[in-house]
Phi, psi and omega in degrees: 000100171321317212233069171312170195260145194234123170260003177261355175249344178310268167346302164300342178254016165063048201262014182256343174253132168257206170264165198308146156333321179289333185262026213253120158274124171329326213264004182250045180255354172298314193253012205249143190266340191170199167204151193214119181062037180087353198233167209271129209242141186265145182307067183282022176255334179283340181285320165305324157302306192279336161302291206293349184268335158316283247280290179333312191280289170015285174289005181260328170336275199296346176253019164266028184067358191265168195270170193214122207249087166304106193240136172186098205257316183313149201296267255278353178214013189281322199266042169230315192279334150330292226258318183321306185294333177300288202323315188238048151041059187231129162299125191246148157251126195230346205243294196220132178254083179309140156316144193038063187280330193243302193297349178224061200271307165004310192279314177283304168024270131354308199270337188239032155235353162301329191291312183349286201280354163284310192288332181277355197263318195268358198263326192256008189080002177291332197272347197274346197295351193267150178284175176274008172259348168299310170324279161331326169292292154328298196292318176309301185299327191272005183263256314216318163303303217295304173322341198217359175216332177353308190291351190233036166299334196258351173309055213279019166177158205315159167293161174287315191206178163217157194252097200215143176257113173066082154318344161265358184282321188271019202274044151266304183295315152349301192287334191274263218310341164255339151318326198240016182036072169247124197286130181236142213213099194228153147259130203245103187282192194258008180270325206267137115359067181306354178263358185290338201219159229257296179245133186242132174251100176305143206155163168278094204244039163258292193299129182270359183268323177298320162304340175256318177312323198272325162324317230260308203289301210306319175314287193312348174284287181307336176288317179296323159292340177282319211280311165310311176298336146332283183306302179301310183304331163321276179325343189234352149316286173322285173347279178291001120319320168316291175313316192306317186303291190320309186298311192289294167291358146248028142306304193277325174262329179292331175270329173312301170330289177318297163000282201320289175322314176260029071350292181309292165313336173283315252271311142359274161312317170304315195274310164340300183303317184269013182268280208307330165264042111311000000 
């Protein structure tokens, strides 16, 4: 992994404070290092660990071709799950988490080929045929998809996995992704319940510099797994050009052959004909 977990930025990005002692679940007592002025102070070496143990599975995820669903509607972080996800052209939700996104995906489906069949409406002239409160209408419903599914339009089957910030704000989408045994990769503060999710990133999921360093680490694992996966399809491209040339060219030589033989053979046959009319 190129892009190592730094405890010293951990640290600097303040990804070690967690919430006051009174708001604190036991169950985050594993990841917690001591508390200090009250508030609960986290453990970054274990939050470091539990990044490279993210980051592995990810790049394998991500160079087996599957998609990885970046989620976080909270002010402090919709706009980091936006651009990460941007970078390696993986679908996210910032706005609204629809109900049954996964457990009824089908449905949304439906609801993001509806813009589909508007942008084909307006493209073929059909849509000026509508009236102007039709129209008006139409355009409010293809505003109101782009907004709430827009991100996950090329997102044609359920995701490998999802990548969510502050799991109780998110704990619907939580909830579908582990009905469907969808593996989830969170930053887990100390307010929250670390056994609801698969892989847990002990962090600060307040703070927006923390909230963006671990993204940054998460990311950087899946680019690096699209880009293996890069290299092998290149690679088995090649191959099989490769095989075709070998195939072509021993084609090419097996007719030569035959050539050759039957030249010989007439040749053969000729010196045969004339000992006989001797």
């Amino acid at each position: 992994m190129e892009n190592k977990v730094n405890i010293q930025a951990l640290l600097d990005a303040g990804a070690h404070f967690g919430h006051l002692t009174k708001k604190w679940n036991p169950n985050m007592a594993p990841y917690i290092y001591g508390k200090k002025d009250g508030i609960h102070i986290i453990n970054l070496y274990k939050t470091a660990a539990k990044i490279e143990e993210a980051q592995n599975t990810l790049k394998q995820i991500a160079s087996a071709g599957r998609k990885i669903l970046y989620v976080s509607t909270k002010k402090q972080a919709k706009s980091f799950i936006a651009e990460n996800a941007k970078i390696v052209n993986m679908p996210y939700i910032a706005e609204r988490w629809p109900g049954g996104m996964l457990t009824n995906f089908v449905t949304i489906r439906k609801a993001v080929k509806k813009m589909a069949v508007i942008d084909k409406m307006k493209a073929d002239g059909t849509f000026l045929t509508l009236s102007k409160k039709e129209r008006l209408q139409t355009d409010r419903l293809r505003a109101k998809l782009e907004k709430n599914l827009g991100s996950i339009s090329d997102m044609t089957r359920l995701p490998a996995a999802l990548i969510v910030v502050d799991i109780n704000k998110e704990r619907v989408a939580v909830a579908e992704a582990n009905k469907l045994g969808i593996p989830v990769f969170a930053l887990v503060d100390t307010n929250t319940d670390p056994r609801k999710v698969q892989y847990p990133i002990p962090a600060n999921d307040d703070a927006s510099k923390s909230i963006n360093l671990v993204l940054g680490y998460l990311t950087d694992a899946i680019e690096e797994g699209l880009s293996i996966r890069k290299q092998e399809k290149e690679q088995a491209k090649a191959d099989k050009e490769a095989a075709k040339q070998m195939a072509e060219k021993g084609a090419k030589v097996e007719a030569e052959e035959v050539v050759e033989e039957a030249i010989v053979e007439e040749a053969v046959v000729g010196e045969n004909d004339k000992k006989e009319e001797k």
